[in-house]
C-alpha positions as YAML, in Angstrom:
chain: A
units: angstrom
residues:
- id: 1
  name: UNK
  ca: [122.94, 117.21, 59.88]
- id: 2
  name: UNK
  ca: [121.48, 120.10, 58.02]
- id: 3
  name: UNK
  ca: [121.94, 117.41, 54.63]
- id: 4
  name: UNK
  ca: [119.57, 115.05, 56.62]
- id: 5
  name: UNK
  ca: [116.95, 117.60, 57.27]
- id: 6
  name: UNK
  ca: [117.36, 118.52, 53.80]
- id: 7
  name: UNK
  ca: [116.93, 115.04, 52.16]
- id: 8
  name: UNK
  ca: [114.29, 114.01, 54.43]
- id: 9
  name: UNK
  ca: [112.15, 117.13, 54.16]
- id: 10
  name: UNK
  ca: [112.34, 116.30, 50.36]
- id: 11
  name: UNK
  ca: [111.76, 112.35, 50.72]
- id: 12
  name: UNK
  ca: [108.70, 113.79, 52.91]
- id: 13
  name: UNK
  ca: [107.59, 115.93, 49.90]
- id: 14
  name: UNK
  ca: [107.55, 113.27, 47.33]
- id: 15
  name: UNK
  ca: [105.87, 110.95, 49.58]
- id: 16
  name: UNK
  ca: [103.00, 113.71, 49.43]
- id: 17
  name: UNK
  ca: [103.11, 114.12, 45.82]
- id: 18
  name: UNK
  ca: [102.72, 110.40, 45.68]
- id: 19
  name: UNK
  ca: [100.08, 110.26, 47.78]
- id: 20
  name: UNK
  ca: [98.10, 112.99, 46.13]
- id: 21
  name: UNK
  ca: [98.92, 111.72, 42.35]
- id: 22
  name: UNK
  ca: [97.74, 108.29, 43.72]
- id: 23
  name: UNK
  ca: [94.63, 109.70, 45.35]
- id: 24
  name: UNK
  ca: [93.92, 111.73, 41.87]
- id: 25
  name: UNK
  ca: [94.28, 108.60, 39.88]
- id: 26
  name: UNK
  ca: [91.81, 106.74, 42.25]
- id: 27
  name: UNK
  ca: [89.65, 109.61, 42.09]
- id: 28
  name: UNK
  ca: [89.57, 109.33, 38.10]
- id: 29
  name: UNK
  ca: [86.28, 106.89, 38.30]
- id: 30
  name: UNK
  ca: [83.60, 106.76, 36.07]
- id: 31
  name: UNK
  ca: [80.00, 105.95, 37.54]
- id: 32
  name: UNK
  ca: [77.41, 103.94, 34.96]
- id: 33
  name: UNK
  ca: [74.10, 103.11, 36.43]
- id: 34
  name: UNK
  ca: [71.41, 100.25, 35.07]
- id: 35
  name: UNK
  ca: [68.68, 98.43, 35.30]
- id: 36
  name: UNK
  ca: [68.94, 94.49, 36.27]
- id: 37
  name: UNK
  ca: [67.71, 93.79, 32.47]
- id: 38
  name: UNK
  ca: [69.80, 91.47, 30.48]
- id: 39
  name: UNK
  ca: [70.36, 93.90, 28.12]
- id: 40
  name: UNK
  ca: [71.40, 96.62, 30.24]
- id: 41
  name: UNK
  ca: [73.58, 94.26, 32.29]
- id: 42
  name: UNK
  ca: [75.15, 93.44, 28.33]
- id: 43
  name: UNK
  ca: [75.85, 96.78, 27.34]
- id: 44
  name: UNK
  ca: [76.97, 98.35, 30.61]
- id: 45
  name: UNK
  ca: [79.77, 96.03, 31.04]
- id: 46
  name: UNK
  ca: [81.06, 95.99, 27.27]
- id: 47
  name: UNK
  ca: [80.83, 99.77, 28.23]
- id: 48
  name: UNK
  ca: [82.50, 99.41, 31.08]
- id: 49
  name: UNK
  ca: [85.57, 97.13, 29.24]
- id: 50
  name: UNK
  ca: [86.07, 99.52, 26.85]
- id: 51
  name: UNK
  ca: [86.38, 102.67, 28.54]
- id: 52
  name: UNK
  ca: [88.52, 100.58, 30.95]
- id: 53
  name: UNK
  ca: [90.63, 99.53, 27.56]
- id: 54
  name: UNK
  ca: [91.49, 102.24, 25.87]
- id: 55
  name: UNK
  ca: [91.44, 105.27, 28.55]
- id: 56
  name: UNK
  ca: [92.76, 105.63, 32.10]
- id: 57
  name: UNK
  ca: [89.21, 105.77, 33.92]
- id: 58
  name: UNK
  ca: [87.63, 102.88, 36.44]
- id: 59
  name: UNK
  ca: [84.06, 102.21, 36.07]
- id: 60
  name: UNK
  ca: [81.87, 101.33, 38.69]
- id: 61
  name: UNK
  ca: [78.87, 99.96, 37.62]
- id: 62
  name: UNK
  ca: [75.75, 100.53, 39.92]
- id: 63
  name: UNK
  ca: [72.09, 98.43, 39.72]
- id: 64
  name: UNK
  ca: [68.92, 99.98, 40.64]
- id: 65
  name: UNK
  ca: [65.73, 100.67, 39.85]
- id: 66
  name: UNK
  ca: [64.27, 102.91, 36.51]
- id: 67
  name: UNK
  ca: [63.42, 105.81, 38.29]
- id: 68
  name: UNK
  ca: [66.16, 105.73, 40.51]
- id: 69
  name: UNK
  ca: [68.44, 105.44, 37.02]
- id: 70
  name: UNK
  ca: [67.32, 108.66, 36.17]
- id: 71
  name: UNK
  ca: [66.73, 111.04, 38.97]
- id: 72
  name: UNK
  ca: [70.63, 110.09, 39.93]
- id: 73
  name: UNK
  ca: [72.17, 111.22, 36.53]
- id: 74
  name: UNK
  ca: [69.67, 114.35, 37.03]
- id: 75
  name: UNK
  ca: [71.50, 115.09, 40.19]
- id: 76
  name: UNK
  ca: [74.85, 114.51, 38.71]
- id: 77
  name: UNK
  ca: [75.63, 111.26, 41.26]
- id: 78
  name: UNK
  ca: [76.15, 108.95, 38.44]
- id: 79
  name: UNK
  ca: [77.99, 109.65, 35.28]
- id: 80
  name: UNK
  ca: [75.57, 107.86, 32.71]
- id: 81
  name: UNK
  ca: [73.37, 104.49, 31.30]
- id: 82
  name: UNK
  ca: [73.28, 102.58, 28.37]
- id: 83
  name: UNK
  ca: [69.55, 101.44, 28.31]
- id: 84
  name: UNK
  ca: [66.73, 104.15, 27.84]
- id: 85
  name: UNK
  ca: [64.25, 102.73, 26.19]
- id: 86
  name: UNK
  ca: [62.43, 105.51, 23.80]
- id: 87
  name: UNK
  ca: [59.79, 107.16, 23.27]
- id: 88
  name: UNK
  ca: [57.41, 104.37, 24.92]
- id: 89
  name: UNK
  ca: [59.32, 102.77, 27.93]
- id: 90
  name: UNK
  ca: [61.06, 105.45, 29.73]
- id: 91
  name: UNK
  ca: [59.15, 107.84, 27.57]
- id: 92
  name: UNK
  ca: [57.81, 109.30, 31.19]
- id: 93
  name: UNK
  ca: [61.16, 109.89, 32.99]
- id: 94
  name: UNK
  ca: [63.28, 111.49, 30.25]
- id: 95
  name: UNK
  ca: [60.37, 114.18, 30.09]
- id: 96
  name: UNK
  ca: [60.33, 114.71, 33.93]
- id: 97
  name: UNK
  ca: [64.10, 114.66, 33.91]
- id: 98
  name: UNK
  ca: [64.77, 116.18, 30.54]
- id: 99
  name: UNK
  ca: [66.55, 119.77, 31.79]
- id: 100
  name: UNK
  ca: [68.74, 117.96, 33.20]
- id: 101
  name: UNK
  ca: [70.24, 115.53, 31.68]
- id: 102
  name: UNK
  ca: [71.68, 114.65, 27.80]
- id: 103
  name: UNK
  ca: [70.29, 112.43, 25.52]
- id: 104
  name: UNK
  ca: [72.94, 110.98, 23.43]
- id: 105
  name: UNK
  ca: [70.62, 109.22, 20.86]
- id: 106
  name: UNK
  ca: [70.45, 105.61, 20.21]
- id: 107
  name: UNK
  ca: [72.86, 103.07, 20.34]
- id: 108
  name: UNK
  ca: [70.41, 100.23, 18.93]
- id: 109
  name: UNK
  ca: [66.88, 100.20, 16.68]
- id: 110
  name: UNK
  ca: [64.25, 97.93, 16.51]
- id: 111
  name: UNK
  ca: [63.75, 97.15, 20.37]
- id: 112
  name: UNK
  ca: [59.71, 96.33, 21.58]
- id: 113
  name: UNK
  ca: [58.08, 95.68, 24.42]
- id: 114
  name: UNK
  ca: [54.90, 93.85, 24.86]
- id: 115
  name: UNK
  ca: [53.04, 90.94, 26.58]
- id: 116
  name: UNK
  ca: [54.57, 87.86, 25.10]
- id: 117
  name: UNK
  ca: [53.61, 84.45, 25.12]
- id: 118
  name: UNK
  ca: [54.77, 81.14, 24.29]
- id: 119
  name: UNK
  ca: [53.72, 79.96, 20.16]
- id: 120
  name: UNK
  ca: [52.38, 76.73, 21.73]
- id: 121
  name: UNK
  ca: [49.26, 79.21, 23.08]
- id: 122
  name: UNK
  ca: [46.27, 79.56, 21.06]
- id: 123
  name: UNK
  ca: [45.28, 83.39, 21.12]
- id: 124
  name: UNK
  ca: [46.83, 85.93, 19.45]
- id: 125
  name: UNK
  ca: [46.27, 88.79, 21.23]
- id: 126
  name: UNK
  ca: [45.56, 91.48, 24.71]
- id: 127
  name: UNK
  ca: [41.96, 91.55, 23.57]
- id: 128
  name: UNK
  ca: [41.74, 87.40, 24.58]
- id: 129
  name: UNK
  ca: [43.36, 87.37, 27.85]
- id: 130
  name: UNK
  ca: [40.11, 87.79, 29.80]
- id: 131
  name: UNK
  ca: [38.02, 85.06, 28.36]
- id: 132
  name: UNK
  ca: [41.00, 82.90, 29.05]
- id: 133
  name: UNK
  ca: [42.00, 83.88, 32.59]
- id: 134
  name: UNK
  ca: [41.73, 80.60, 33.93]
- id: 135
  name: UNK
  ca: [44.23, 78.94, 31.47]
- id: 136
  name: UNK
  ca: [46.53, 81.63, 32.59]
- id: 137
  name: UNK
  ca: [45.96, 81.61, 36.37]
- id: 138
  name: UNK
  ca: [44.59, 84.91, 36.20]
- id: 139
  name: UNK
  ca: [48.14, 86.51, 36.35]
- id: 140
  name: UNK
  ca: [50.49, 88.54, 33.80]
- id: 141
  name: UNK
  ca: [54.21, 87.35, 35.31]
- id: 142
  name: UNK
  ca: [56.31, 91.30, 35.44]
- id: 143
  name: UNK
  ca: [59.03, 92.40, 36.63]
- id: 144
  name: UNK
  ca: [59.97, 95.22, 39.22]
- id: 145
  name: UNK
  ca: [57.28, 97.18, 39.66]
- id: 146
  name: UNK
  ca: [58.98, 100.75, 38.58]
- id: 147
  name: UNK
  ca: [59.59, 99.12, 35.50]
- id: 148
  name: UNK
  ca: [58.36, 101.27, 32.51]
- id: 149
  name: UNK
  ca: [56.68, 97.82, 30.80]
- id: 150
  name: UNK
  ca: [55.05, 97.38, 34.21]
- id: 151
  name: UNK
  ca: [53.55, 100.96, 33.93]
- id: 152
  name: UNK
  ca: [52.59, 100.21, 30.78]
- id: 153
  name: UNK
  ca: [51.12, 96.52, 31.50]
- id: 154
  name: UNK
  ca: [48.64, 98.33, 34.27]
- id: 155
  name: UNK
  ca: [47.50, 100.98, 31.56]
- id: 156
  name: UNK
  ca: [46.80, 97.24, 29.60]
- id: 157
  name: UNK
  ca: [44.67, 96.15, 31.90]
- id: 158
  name: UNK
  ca: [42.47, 99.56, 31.87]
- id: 159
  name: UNK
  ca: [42.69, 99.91, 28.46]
- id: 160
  name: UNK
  ca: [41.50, 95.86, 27.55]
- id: 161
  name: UNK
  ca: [39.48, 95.53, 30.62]
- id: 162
  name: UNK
  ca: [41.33, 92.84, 31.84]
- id: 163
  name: UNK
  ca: [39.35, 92.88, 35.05]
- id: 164
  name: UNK
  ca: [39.77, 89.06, 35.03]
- id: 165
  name: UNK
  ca: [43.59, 89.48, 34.72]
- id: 166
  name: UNK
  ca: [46.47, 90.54, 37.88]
- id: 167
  name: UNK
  ca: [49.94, 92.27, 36.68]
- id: 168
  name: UNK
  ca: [51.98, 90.18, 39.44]
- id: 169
  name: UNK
  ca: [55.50, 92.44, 40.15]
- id: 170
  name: UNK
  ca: [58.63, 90.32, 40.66]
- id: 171
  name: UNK
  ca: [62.41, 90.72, 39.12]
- id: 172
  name: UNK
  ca: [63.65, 90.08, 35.74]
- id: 173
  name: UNK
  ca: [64.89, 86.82, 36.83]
- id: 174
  name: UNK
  ca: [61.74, 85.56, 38.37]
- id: 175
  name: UNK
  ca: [59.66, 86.55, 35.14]
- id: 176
  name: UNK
  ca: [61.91, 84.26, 33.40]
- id: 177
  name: UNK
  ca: [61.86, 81.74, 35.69]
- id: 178
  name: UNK
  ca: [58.38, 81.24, 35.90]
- id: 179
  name: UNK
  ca: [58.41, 80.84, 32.39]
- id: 180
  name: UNK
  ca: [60.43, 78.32, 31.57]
- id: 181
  name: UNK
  ca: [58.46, 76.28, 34.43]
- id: 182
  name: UNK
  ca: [55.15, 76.59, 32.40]
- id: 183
  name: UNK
  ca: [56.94, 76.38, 29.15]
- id: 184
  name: UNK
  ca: [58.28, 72.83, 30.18]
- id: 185
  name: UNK
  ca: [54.71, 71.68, 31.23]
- id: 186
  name: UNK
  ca: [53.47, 73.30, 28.25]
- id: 187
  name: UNK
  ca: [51.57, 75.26, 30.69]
- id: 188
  name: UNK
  ca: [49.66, 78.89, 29.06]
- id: 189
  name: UNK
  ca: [51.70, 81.58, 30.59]
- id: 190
  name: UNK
  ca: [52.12, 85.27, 29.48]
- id: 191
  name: UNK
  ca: [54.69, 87.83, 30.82]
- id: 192
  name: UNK
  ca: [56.19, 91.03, 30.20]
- id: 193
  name: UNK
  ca: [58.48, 90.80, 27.29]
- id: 194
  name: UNK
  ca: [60.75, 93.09, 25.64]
- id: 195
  name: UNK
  ca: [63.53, 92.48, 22.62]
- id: 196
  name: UNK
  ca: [66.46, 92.45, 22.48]
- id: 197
  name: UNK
  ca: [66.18, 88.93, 25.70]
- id: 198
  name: UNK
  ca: [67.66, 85.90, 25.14]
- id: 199
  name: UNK
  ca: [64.22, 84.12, 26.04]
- id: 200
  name: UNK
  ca: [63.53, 84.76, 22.68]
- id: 201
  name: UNK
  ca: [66.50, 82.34, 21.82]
- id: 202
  name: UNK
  ca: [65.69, 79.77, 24.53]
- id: 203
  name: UNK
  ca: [62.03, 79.57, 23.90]
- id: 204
  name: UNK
  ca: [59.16, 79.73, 20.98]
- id: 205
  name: UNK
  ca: [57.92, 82.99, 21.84]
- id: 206
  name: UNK
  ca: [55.12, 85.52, 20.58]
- id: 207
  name: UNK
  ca: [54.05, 89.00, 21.16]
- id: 208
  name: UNK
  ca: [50.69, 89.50, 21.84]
- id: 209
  name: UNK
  ca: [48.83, 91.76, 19.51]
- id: 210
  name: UNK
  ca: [48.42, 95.23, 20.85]
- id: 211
  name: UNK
  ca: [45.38, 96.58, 18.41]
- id: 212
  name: UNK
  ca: [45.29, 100.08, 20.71]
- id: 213
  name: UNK
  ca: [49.00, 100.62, 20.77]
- id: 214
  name: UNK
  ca: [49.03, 100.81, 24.34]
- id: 215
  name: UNK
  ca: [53.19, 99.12, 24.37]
- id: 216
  name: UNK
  ca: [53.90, 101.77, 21.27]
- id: 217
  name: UNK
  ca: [55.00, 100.28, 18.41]
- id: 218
  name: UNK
  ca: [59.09, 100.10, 17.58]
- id: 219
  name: UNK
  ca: [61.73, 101.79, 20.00]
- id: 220
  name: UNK
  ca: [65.27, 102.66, 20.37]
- id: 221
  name: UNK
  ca: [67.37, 102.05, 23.20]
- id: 222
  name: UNK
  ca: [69.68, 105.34, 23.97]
- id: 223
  name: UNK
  ca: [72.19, 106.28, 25.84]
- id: 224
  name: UNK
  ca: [71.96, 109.01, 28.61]
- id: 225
  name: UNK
  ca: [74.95, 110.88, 30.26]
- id: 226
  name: UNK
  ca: [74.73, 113.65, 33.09]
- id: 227
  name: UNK
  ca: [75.32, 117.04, 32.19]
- id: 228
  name: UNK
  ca: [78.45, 118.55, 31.91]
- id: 229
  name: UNK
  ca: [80.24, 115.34, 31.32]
- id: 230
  name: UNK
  ca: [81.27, 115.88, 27.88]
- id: 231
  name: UNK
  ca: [83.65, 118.76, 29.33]
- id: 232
  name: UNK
  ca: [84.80, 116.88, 32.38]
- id: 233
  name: UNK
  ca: [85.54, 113.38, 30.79]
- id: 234
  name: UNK
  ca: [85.80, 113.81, 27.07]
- id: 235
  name: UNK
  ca: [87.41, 111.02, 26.15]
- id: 236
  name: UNK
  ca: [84.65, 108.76, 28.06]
- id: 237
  name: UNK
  ca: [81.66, 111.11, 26.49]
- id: 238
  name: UNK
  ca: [83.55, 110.29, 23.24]
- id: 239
  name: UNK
  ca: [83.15, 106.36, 23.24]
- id: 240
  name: UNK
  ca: [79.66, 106.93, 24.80]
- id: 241
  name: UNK
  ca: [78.52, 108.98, 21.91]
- id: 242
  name: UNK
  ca: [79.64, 106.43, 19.48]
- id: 243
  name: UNK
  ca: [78.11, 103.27, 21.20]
- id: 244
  name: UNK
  ca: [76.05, 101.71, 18.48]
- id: 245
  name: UNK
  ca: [75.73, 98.02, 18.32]
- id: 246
  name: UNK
  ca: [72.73, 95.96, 16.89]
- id: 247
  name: UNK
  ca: [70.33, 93.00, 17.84]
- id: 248
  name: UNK
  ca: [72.56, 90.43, 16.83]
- id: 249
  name: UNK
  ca: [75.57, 91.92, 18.50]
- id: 250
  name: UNK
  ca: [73.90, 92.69, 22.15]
- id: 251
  name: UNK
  ca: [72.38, 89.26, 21.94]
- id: 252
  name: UNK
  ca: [75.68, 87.25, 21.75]
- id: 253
  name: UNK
  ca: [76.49, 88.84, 24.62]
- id: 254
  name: UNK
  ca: [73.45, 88.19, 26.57]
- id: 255
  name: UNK
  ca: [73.66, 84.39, 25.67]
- id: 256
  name: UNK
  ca: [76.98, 84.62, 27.23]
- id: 257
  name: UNK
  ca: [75.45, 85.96, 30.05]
- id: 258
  name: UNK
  ca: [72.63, 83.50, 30.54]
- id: 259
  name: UNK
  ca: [75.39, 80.55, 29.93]
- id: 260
  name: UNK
  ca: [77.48, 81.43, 32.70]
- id: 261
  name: UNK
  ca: [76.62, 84.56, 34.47]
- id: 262
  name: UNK
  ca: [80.25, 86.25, 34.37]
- id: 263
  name: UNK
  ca: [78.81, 89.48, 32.81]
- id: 264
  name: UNK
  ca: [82.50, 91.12, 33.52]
- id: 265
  name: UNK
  ca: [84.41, 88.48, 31.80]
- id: 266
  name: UNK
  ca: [82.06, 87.98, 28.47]
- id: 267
  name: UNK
  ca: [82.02, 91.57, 28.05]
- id: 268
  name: UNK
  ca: [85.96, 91.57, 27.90]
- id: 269
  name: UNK
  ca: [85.99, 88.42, 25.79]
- id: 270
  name: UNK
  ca: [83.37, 89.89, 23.34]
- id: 271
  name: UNK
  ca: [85.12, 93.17, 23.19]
- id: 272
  name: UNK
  ca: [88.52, 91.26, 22.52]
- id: 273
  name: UNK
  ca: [86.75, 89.28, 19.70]
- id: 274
  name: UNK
  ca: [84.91, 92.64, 18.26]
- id: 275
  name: UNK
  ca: [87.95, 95.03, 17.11]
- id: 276
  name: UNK
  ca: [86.17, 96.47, 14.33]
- id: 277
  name: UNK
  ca: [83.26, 97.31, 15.89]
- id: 278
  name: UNK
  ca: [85.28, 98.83, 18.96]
- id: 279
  name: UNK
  ca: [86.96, 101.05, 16.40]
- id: 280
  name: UNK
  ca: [84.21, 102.80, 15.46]
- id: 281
  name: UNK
  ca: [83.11, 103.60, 18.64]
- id: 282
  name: UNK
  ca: [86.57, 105.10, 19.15]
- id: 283
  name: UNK
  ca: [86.73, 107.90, 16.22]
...
C-alpha cells in the first residue's frame, strides 16, 4: 500500500512537471504586429517562417492600424514590426514613441511614397491635379485613414491647394481595387502609392512629381522591436537585427501574395527557396 502511495504521488508529480514544461513551451510566443500593406503582410510572415524555422518560438502575427503598431510595442504588448517606413512615413510616431522603443535600422532602401498615377494620364505632376479635377472625379483614392501617406496626402492638398481635390480614406485593398477598375476603362485615376507594391508590376504606373517635397524624397523601411527584447529573446532579436532583403526579393513575395493570397504558405515556400539569404540573417 505504502508502494502505491509512493508511485502515485510521483506519477502525480510528473504529471505537474508536464503540465508546467508544456504550459512554458506554449508560453514561449513571439508577438509581431503590422500594417495590412502588402509589404508588411510579405515581410512579417517570411519573419514569422523563419523564426518559426530555426528557433523554438511561435509567432503570432497581429494586423492593425499605424498608430496602433506603435503605441503597442511602446507598451511592451507586442514584441516587434517589420515595416517602419523612415524618416517621412512614420517619421511622426517613432518621434512620439522614440523612449520607448528600439530602432533596429533598415532592412530595405530605396522605398517612396507618393501620389501615383497610371502612364496612360497626361500630367506629370501634384501641381495639375486641380485644373483637372473633373477627369479625376475630384477624388485622390487612400487608404486607412491613420495611414502615414494619408497624413501626408492631406498636408498635399494644403500645400498644392488642391481645394478642387477630396483625399477619400478606404483600405489597401480598396485603393487597389478602384484602380484597376479605371485602369481597364482607361479611366484618369490617382491614388496613394508607395514602392515596394506589386501594382507597380500589374499596371503602367507613375509618381506624380512632388516639386515641394511634401512625400520626402527616398526612405527606408526598418525594423522596430520593444524594449528589452534583445535580453529576453536573443535568439529572435538576433534574426530581427539581421533582416535585410531588397526590392526584388520582397516583391517576389508580394506577387505570390497577390496570385493566391496564402501569405503563410509563400512565405515558407520563399524562405525554403532562399537559403542563402536566410543564412545571413542567421550569423
Amino acid at each position: 500500500m505504502k508502494h502505491f502511495k509512493f508511485f502515485t504521488a510521483l506519477l502525480l508529480s510528473l504529471c505537474m512537471v508536464c503540465v508546467f514544461t508544456t504550459t512554458a513551451i506554449a508560453a514561449e510566443k513571439v508577438k509581431i504586429v503590422y500594417v495590412e500593406w502588402a509589404c508588411a503582410t510579405a515581410s512579417s510572415n517570411v519573419v514569422k517562417a523563419v523564426i518559426e524555422q530555426e528557433t523554438d518560438y511561435k509567432v503570432e502575427l497581429t494586423s492593425v492600424a499605424a498608430a496602433a503598431m506603435y503605441a503597442s510595442l511602446a507598451t511592451g504588448d507586442q514584441d516587434a514590426m517589420t515595416t517602419a517606413w523612415l524618416p517621412v512615413t512614420h517619421g511622426q510616431y517613432v518621434k512620439k514613441y522614440k523612449e520607448d522603443i528600439v530602432d533596429l535600422g533598415p532592412s530595405m532602401a530605396g522605398a517612396r511614397i507618393g501620389l501615383v498615377v497610371p502612364t496612360y494620364v497626361t500630367i506629370d505632376s501634384i501641381e495639375e491635379l486641380n485644373s483637372h479635377a473633373k477627369k479625376f472625379d475630384g477624388r485622390i483614392i487612400g487608404i486607412d485613414p491613420g495611414a502615414g501617406i494619408m497624413s501626408k496626402s492631406e498636408l498635399a492638398l494644403e500645400e498644392y491647394n488642391l481645394n478642387n481635390m477630396e483625399l477619400v480614406s478606404s483600405t489597401g485593398p480598396m485603393m487597389t481595387a478602384e484602380l484597376k477598375d479605371r485602369y481597364d476603362d482607361k479611366k484618369w485615376v490617382v491614388v496613394t502609392g508607395w514602392v515596394p507594391h506589386w501594382k507597380f508590376a500589374k499596371f503602367d504606373l507613375k509618381f506624380l512629381e512632388d516639386p515641394k517635397k511634401v512625400f520626402g524624397e527616398s526612405e527606408t523601411i526598418n525594423t522596430i522591436v520593444r524594449k528589452g527584447l534583445k535580453e529576453d529573446m536573443p535568439e529572435v532579436y538576433k534574426i530581427l537585427d539581421n533582416f535585410q532583403w531588397g526590392p526584388a526579393e520582397i516583391g517576389e513575395v508580394m506577387a505570390m501574395n497577390m496570385e493566391n493570397g496564402k501569405a503563410g504558405e509563400n512565405a515558407k515556400k520563399w524562405v525554403k527557396n532562399n537559403p542563402e539569404i536566410v543564412k545571413q540573417w542567421l550569423k
